[in-house]
Biopython code that builds the backbone (N, CA, C, O; Angstrom):
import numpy as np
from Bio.PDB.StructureBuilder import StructureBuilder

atoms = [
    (1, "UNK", "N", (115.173, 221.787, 75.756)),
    (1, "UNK", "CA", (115.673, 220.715, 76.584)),
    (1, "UNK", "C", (115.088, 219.374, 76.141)),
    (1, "UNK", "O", (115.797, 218.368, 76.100)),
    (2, "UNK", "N", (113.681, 219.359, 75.780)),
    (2, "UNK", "CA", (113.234, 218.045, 75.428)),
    (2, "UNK", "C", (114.075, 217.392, 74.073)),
    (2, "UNK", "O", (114.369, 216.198, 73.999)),
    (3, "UNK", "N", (114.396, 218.387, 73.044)),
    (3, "UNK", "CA", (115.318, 217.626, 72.059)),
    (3, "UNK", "C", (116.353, 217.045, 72.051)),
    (3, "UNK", "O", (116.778, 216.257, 71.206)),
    (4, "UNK", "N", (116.999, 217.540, 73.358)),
    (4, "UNK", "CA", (118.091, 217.081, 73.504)),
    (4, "UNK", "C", (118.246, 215.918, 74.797)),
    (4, "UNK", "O", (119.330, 215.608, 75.292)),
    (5, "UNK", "N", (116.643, 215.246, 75.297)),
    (5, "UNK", "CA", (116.529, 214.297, 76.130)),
    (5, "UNK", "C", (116.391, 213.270, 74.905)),
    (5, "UNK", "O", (116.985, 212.203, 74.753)),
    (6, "UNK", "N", (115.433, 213.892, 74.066)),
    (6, "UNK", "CA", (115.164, 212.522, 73.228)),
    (6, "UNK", "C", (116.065, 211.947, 71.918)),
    (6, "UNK", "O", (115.878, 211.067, 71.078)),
    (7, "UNK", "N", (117.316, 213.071, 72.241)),
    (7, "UNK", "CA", (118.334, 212.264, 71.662)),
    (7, "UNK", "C", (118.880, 211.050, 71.916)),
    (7, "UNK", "O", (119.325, 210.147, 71.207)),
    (8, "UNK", "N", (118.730, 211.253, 73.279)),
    (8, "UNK", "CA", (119.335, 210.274, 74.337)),
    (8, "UNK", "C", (118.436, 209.225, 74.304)),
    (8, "UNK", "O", (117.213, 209.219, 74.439)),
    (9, "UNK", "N", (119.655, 207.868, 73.996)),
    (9, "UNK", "CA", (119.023, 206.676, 73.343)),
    (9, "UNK", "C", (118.194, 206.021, 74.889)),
    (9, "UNK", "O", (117.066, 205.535, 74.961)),
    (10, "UNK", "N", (118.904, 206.162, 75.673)),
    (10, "UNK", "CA", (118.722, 205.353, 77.155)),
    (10, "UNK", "C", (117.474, 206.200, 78.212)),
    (10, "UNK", "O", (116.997, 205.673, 79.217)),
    (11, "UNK", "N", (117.084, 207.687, 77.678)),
    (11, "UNK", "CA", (116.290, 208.435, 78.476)),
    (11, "UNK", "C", (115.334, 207.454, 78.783)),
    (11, "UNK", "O", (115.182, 207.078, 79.946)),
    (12, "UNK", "N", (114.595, 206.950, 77.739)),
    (12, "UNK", "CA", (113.460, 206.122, 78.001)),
    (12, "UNK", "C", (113.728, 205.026, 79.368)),
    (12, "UNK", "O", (113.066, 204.852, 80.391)),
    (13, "UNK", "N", (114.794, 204.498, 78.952)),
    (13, "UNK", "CA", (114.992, 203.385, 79.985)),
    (13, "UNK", "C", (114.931, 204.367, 81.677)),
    (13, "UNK", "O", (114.345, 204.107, 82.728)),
    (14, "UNK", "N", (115.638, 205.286, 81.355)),
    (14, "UNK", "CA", (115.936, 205.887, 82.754)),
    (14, "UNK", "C", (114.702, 206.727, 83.202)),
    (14, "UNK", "O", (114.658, 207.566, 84.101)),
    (15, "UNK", "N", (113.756, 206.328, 82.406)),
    (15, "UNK", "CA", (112.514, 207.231, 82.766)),
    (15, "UNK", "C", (111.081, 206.062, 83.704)),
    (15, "UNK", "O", (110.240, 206.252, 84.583)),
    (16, "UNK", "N", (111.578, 204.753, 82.735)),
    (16, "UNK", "CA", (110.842, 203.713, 83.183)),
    (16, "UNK", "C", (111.689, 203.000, 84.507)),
    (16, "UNK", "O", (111.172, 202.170, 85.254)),
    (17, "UNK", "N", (112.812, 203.403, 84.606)),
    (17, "UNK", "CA", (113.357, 202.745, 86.284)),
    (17, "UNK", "C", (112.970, 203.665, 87.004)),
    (17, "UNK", "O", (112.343, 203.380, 88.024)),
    (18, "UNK", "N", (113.244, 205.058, 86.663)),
    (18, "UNK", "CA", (112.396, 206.328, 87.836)),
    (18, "UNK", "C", (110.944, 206.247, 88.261)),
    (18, "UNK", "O", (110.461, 206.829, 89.232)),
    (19, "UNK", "N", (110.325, 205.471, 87.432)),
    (19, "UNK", "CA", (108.712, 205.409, 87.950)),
    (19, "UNK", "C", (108.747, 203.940, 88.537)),
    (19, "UNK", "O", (107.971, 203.696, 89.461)),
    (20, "UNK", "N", (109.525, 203.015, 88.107)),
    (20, "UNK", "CA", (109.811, 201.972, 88.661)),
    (20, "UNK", "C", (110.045, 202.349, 90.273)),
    (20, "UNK", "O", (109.154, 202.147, 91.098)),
    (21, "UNK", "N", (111.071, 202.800, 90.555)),
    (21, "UNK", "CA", (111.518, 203.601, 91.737)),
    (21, "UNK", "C", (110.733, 204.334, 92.533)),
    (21, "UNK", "O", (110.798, 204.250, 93.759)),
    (22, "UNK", "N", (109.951, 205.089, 91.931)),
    (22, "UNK", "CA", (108.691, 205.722, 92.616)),
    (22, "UNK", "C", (107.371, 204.908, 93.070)),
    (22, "UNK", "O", (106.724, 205.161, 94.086)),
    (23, "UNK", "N", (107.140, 204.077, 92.311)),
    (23, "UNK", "CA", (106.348, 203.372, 92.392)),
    (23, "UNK", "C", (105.253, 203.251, 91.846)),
    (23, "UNK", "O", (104.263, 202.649, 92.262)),
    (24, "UNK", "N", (105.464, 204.098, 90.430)),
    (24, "UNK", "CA", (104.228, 204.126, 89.641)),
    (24, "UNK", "C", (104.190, 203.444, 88.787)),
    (24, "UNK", "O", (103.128, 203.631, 88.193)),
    (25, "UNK", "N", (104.864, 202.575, 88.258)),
    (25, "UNK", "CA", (104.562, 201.727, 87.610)),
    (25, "UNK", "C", (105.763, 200.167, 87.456)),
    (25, "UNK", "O", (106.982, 200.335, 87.426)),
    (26, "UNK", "N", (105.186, 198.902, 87.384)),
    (26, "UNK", "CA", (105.986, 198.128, 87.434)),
    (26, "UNK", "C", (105.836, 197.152, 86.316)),
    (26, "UNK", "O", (105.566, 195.952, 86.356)),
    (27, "UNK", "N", (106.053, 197.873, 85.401)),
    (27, "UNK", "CA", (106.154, 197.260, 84.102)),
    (27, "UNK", "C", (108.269, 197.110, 83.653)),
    (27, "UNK", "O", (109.056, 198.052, 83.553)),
    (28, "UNK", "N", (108.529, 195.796, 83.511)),
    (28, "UNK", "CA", (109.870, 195.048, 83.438)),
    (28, "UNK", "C", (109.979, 194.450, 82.048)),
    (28, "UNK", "O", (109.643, 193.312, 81.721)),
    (29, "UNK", "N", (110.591, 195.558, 81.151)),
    (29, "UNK", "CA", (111.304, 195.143, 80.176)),
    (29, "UNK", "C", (112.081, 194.358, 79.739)),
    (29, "UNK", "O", (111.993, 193.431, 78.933)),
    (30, "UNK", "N", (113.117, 194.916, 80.507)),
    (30, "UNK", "CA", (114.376, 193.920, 80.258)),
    (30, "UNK", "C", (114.729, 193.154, 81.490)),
    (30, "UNK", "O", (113.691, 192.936, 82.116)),
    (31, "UNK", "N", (115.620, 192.732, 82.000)),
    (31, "UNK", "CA", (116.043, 192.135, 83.676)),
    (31, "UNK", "C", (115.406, 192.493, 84.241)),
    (31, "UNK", "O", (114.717, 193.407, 83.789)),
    (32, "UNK", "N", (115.176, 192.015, 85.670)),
    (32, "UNK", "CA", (114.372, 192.178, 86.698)),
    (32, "UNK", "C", (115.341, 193.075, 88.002)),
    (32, "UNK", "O", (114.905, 193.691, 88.975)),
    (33, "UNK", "N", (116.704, 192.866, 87.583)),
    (33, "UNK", "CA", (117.468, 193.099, 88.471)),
    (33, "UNK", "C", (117.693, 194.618, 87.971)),
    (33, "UNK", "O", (117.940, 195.548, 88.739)),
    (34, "UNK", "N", (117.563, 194.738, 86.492)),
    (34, "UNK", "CA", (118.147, 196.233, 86.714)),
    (34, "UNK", "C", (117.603, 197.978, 87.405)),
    (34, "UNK", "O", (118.110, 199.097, 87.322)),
    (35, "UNK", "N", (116.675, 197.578, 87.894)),
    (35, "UNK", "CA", (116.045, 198.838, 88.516)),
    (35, "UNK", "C", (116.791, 198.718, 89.826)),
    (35, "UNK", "O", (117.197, 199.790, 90.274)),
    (36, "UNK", "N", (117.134, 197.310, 90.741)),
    (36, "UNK", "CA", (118.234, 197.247, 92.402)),
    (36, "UNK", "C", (118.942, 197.935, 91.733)),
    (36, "UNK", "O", (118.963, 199.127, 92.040)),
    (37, "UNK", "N", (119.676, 197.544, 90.731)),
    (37, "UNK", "CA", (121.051, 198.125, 90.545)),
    (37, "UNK", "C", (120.997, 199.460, 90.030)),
    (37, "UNK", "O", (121.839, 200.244, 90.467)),
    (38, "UNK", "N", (120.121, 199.893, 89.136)),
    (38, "UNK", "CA", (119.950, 201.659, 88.975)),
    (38, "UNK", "C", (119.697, 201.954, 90.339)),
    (38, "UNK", "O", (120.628, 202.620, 90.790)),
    (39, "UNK", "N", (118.950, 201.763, 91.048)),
    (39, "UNK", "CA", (118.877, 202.914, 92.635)),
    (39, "UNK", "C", (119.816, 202.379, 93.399)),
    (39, "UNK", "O", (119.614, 202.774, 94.547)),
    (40, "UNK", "N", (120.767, 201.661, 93.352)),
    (40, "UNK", "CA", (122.184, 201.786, 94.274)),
    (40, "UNK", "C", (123.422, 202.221, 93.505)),
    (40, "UNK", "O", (124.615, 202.146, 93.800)),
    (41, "UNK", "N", (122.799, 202.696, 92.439)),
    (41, "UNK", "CA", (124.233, 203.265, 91.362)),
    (41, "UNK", "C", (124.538, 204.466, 92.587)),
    (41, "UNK", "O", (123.793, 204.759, 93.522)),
    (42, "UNK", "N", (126.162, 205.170, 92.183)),
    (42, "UNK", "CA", (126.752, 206.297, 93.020)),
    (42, "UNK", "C", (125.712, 207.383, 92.533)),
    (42, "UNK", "O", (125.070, 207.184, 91.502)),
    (43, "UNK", "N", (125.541, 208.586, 93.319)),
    (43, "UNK", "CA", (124.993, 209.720, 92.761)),
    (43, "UNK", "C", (126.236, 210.440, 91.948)),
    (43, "UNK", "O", (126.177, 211.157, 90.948)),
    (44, "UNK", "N", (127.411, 209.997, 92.734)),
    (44, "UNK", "CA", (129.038, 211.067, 92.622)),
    (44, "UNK", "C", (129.794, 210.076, 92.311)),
    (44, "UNK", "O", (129.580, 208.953, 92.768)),
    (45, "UNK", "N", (130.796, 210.344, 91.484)),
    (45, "UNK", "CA", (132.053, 209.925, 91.057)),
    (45, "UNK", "C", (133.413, 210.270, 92.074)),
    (45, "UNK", "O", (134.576, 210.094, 91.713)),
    (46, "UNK", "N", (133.026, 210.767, 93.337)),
    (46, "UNK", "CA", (133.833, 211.355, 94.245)),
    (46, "UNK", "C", (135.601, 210.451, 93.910)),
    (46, "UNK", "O", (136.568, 211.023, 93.408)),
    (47, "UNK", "N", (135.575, 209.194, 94.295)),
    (47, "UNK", "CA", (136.601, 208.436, 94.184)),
    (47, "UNK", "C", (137.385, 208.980, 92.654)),
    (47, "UNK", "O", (138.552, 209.334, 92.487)),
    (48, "UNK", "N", (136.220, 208.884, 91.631)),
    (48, "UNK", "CA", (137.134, 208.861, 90.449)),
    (48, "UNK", "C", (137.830, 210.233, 90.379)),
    (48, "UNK", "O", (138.918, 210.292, 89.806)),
    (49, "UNK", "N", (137.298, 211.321, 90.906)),
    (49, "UNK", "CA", (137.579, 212.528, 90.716)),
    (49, "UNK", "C", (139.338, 212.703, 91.695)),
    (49, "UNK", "O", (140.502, 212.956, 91.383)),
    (50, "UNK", "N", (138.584, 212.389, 92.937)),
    (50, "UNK", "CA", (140.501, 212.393, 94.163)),
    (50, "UNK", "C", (141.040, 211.724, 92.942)),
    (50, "UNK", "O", (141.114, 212.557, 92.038)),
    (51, "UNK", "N", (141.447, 210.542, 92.564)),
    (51, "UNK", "CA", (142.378, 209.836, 91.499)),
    (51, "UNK", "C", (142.624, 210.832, 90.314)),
    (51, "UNK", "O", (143.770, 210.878, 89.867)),
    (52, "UNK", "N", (141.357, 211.887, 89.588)),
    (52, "UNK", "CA", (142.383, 212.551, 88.974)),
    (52, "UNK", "C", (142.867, 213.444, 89.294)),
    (52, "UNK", "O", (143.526, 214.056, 88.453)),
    (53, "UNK", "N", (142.761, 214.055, 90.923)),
    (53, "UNK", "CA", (143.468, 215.044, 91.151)),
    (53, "UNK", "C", (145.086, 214.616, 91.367)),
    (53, "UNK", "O", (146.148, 215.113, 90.992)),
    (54, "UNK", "N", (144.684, 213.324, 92.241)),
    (54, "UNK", "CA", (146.360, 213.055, 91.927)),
    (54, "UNK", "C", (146.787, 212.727, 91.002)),
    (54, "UNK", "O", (148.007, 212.889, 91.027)),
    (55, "UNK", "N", (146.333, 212.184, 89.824)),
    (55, "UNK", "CA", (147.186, 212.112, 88.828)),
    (55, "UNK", "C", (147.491, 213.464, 88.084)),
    (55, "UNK", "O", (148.448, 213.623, 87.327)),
    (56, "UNK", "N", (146.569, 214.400, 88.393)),
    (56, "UNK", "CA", (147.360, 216.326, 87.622)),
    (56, "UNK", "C", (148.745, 216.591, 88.561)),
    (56, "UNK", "O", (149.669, 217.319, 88.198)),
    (57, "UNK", "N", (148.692, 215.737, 90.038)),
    (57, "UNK", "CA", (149.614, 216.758, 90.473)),
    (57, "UNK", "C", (150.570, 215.893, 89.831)),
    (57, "UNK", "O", (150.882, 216.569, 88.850)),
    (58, "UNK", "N", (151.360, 214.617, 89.753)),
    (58, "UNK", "CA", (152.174, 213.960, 89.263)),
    (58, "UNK", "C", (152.374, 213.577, 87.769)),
    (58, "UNK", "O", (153.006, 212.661, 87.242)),
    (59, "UNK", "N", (151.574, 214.650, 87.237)),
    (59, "UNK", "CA", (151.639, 214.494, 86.093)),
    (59, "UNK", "C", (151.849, 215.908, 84.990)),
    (59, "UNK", "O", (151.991, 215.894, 83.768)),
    (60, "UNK", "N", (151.811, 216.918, 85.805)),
    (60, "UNK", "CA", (152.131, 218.583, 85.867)),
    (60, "UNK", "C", (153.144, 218.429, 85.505)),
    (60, "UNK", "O", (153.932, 217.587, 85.937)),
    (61, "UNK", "N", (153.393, 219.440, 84.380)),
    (61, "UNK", "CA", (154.519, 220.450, 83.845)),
    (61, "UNK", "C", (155.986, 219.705, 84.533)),
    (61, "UNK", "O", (156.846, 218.924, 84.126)),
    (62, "UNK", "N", (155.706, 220.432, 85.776)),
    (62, "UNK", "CA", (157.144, 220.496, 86.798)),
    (62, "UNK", "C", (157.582, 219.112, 86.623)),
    (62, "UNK", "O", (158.791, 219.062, 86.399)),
    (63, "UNK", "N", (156.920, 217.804, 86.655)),
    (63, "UNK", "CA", (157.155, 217.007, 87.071)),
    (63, "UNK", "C", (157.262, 215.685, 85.772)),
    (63, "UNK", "O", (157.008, 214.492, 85.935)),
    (64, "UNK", "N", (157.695, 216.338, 84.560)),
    (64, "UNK", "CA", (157.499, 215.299, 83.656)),
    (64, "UNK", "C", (158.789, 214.633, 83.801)),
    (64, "UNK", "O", (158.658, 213.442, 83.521)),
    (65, "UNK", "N", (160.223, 214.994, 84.194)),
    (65, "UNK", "CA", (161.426, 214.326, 83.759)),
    (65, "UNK", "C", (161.502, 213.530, 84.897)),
    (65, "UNK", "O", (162.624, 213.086, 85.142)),
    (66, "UNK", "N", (160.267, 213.126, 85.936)),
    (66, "UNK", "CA", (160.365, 212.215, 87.063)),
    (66, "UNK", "C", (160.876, 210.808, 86.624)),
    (66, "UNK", "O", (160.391, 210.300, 85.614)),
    (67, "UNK", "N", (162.083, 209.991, 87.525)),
    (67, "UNK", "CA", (162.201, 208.881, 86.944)),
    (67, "UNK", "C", (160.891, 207.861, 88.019)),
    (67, "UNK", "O", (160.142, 208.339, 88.871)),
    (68, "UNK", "N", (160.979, 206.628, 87.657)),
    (68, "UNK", "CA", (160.031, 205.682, 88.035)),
    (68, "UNK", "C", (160.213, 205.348, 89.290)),
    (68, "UNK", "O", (159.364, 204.715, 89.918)),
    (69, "UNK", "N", (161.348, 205.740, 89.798)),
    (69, "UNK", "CA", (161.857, 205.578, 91.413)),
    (69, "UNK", "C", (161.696, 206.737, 92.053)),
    (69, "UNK", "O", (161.749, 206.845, 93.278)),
    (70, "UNK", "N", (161.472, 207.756, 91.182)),
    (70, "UNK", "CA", (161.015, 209.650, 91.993)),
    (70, "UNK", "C", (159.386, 209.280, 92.449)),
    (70, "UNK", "O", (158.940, 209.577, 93.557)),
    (71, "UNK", "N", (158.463, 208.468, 91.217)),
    (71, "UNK", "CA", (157.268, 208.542, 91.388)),
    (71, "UNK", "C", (156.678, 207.351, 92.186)),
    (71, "UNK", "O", (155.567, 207.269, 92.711)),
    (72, "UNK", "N", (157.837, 206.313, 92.144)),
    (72, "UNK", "CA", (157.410, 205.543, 93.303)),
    (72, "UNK", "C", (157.390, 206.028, 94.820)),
    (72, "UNK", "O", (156.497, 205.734, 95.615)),
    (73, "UNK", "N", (158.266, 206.648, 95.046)),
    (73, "UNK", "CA", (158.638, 207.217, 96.347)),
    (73, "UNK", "C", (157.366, 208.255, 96.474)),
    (73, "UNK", "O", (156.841, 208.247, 97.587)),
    (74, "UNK", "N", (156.828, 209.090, 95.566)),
    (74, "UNK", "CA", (155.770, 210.267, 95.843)),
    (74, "UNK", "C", (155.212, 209.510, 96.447)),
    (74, "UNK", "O", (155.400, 209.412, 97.659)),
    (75, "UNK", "N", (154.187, 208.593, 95.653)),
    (75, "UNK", "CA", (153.405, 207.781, 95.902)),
    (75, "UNK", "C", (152.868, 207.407, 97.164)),
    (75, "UNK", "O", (151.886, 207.618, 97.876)),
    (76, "UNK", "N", (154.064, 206.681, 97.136)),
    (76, "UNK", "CA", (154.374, 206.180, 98.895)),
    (76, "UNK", "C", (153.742, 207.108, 100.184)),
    (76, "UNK", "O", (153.000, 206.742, 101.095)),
    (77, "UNK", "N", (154.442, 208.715, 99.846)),
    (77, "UNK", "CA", (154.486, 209.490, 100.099)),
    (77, "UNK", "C", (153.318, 210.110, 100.594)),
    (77, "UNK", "O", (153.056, 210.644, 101.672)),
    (78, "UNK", "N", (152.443, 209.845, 99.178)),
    (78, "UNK", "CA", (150.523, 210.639, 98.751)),
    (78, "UNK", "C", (150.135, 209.537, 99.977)),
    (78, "UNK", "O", (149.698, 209.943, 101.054)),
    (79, "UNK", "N", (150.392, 207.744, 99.624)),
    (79, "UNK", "CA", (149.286, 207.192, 100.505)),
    (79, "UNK", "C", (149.751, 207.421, 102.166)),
    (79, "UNK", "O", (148.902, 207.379, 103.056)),
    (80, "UNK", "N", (151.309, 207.684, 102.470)),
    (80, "UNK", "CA", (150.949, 207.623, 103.923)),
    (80, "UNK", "C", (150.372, 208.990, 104.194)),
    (80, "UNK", "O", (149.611, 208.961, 105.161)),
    (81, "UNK", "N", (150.490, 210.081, 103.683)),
    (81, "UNK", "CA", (149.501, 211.155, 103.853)),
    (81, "UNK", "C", (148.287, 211.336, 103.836)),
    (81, "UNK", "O", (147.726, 212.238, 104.458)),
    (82, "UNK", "N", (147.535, 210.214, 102.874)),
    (82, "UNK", "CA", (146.161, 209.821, 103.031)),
    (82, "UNK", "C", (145.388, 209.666, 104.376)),
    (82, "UNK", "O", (144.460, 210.163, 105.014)),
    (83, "UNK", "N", (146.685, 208.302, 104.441)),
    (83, "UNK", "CA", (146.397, 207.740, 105.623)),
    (83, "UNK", "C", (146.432, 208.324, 107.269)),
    (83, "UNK", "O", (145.751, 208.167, 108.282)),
    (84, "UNK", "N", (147.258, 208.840, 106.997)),
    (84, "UNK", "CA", (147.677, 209.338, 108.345)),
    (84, "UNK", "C", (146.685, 210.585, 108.636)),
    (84, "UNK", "O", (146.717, 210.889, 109.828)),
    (85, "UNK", "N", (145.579, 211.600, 107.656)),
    (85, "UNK", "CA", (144.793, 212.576, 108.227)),
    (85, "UNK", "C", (143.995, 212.274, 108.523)),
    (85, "UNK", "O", (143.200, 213.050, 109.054)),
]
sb = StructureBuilder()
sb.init_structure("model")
sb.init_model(0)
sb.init_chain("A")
sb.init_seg("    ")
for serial, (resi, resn, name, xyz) in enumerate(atoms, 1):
    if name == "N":
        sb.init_residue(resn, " ", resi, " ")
    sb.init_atom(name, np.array(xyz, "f"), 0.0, 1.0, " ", f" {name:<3s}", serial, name[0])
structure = sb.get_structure()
């Protein structure tokens, strides 16, 4: 596992915002701002993931000869269903 951390060009950085974060050490390399913004990054991609589920279903097999007025109407369709549960 370690060979394949220290491939990783950025481990270092993400090792010095984690102790940053913890509080063991406050030594600032680069920006001052980037350790706020590493500990309010997402843990999850949740959003990006729903977006590609809908794009498999409208984009499946069944559904390639859709014209641009079939997939406008889904659409429509997906958000008032969103909305409405």
């Amino acid at each position: 596992m370690n060979s394949v951390l220290e491939k990783n060009p950025d481990f270092e950085k993400i090792k010095l915002y984690s102790g940053i974060l913890k509080r063991e050490t406050l030594e600032l390399k680069d920006d001052p701002k980037l350790p706020f913004l590493f500990s309010c990054a997402p843990i999850t991609s949740v959003d990006c993931e729903r977006v590609f589920t809908k794009l498999k279903f409208f984009l499946s097999n069944q559904r390639i000869s859709l014209t641009e007025n079939h997939v406008k109407d889904m659409l429509i369709l997906q958000w008032n269903n969103d909305y409405m549960t």
